[in-house]
C-alpha positions, 0 to 999 in steps of 0.5 A: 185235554179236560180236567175234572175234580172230583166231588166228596160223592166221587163225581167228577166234575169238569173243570171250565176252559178259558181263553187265556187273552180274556181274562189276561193280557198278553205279557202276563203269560210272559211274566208268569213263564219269566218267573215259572220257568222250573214248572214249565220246564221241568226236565230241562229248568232255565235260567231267565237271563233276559226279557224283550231282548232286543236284536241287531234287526231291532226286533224283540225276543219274549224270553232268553234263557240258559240251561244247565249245560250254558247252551241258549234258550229262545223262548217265543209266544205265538201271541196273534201272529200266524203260524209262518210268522211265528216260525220265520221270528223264531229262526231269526232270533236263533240266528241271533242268539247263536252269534253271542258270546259270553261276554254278549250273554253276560252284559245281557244278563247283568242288565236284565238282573241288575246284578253285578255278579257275573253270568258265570258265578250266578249260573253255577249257584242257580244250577247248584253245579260243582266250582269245577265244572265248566260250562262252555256258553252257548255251543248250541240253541233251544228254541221254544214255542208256547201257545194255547194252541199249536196250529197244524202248520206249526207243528208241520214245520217245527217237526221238519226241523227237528228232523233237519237237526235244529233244537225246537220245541213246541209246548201248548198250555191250556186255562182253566178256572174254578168255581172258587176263582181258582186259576189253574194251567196245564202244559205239555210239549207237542213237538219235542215231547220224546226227546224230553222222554228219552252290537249294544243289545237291550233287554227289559230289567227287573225293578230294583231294590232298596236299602229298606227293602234288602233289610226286611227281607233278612233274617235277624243274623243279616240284620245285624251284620248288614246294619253294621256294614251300610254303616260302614259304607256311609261312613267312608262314603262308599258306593252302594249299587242295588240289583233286582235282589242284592247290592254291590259296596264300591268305593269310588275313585276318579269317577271309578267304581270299584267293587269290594263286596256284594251283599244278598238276601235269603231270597237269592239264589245265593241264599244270606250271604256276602260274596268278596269282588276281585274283577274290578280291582283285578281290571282297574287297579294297579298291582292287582295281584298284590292287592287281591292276595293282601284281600284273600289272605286277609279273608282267608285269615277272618275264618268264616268266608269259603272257596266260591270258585275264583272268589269267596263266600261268607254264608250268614246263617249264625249269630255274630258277635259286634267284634266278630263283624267289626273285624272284617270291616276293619278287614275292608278299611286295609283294602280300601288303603291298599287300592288308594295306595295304589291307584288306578291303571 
């Protein structure tokens, strides 16, 4: 593929094509596809749940993903690698990935985003699909190989497979830069293409924010109502765990945490908002029904928080008042009464 631009006198100029690995190193073409995947994906957009995920035969897969359907999504980069490495890596890691259930999915998910937010919760608002919808994980694999080029004997063995009914796709992306220093990349599939038409495992994690960071990043209603709850939190001595965008507010109990919110920024997937957190009390605390009902009826009663599938959802997208907020900390204090009162299992 040549890319031109085209000049004020209506000439075309061409653009000049790089070699990716000379001006890059290797990873940057994992980063670039880990926070791109809607662009390079765009008939089928990805769920980056894990990065160098490491396998039961020790070896690393480049990129994991779930699409909207929860079926897994292996993506490989051919980097030097001949054509039957390349391959034979890809059938071993799909027979990896097919083994995984949910709960596998979900802890590599959870280690890779430094969320506490489940698999399930976080791919439903990703997808922007209905509470209704159930997605069954991992019924069935995509596999996925990007290169500069994809040499004749790839393509050869990849199209032998399709044919043979395994979900593989080739994709060959070229670079180029400008006179401006400007980067651009091209992509396109060249197997797969017609059919767009028609044991303890460890994954790399994203860094984690802080306090500072979260307060910057948020909007002047967050702000305020999130001042007010670190405040809270410090002054109960409650448990602040921070993710790659959010936090979790735990409070602490024989060296168990047991979650009561998570908080998130706008630049989340789920948007300026605060999600309540039922499963930890709902698997550590005893009479968990009593005390999420005594929870949810609580919220239910505050007003501002809606139905977000099995938990709730307060979207800070308006100004509140200092009673307004203080109620639901008050709201916060009661649960907090409520699982000491009833300890743990």
């Amino acid at each position: 593929m040549r890319l031109f631009t085209i000049d004020k006198n209506g000439k075309m100029i061409l653009y000049k094509k790089h070699d990716f690995k000379e001006l890059h190193q290797e990873f940057d073409l994992e980063i670039l596809l880990e926070n791109n995947p809607e662009y390079f994906f765009e008939d089928s957009k990805i769920l980056i749940i894990g990065r160098q995920v490491t396998t039961n035969l020790k070896s690393s897969i480049d990129l994991l993903g779930i699409d909207s359907l929860g079926n897994s999504v292996v993506i490989e980069l051919k980097r030097d690698k001949t054509p039957r490495e390349t391959v034979a890596q890809l059938l071993e890691y799909a027979s990896f990935v097919e083994k995984l259930d949910y709960s596998q999915l979900n802890d590599i998910f959870q280690k890779y985003s430094g969320e506490e937010s489940n698999l399930e919760e976080y791919h439903q608002q990703y997808f922007k699909s209905n509470t209704e919808d159930q997605v069954s994980y991992n019924k069935s694999t995509k596999l996925i190989i990007v290169a500069q080029e994809i040499s004749k004997e790839v393509r050869q063995t990849a199209l032998f497979l399709r044919e043979k009914g395994l979900d593989i796709y080739c994709a060959s992306f070229k670079y180029f830069k400008t006179k401006n220093e400007e980067e651009i990349i091209s992509m396109e599939f060249i197997v797969g293409e017609e059919e767009l038409i028609r044991e303890k495992i460890d994954t790399t994690s994203l860094p984690k924010i802080n306090e500072i960071q979260f307060m910057n990043s948020l909007d002047i209603n967050g702000k305020k109502v999130f001042e007010k709850i670190f405040n809270f939190g410090k002054d109960n001595s409650l448990i602040c765990k921070w993710g790659s965008k959010g936090f979790s507010l735990n409070i602490g109990i024989n060296n168990e945490n047991i979650t009561l919110l998570f908080g998130y920024p706008p630049i989340s997937v789920y948007k300026q908002s605060i999600y309540t957190g039922y499963e930890m009390i709902t698997k550590k605390v005893n009479n968990p029904e009593e005390v999420v009902d005594f929870y949810k009826t609580q919220i239910k009663n505050y007003g501002y928080f809606q139905d977000a599938g099995l938990i709730s959802k307060w979207m800070i997208n308006k100004p509140y008042s200092k009673e307004e907020i203080d109620k639901f900390l008050d709201i916060l204090d009661k649960v907090i009464i409520k699982i000491k009162e009833n300890g743990l299992k």
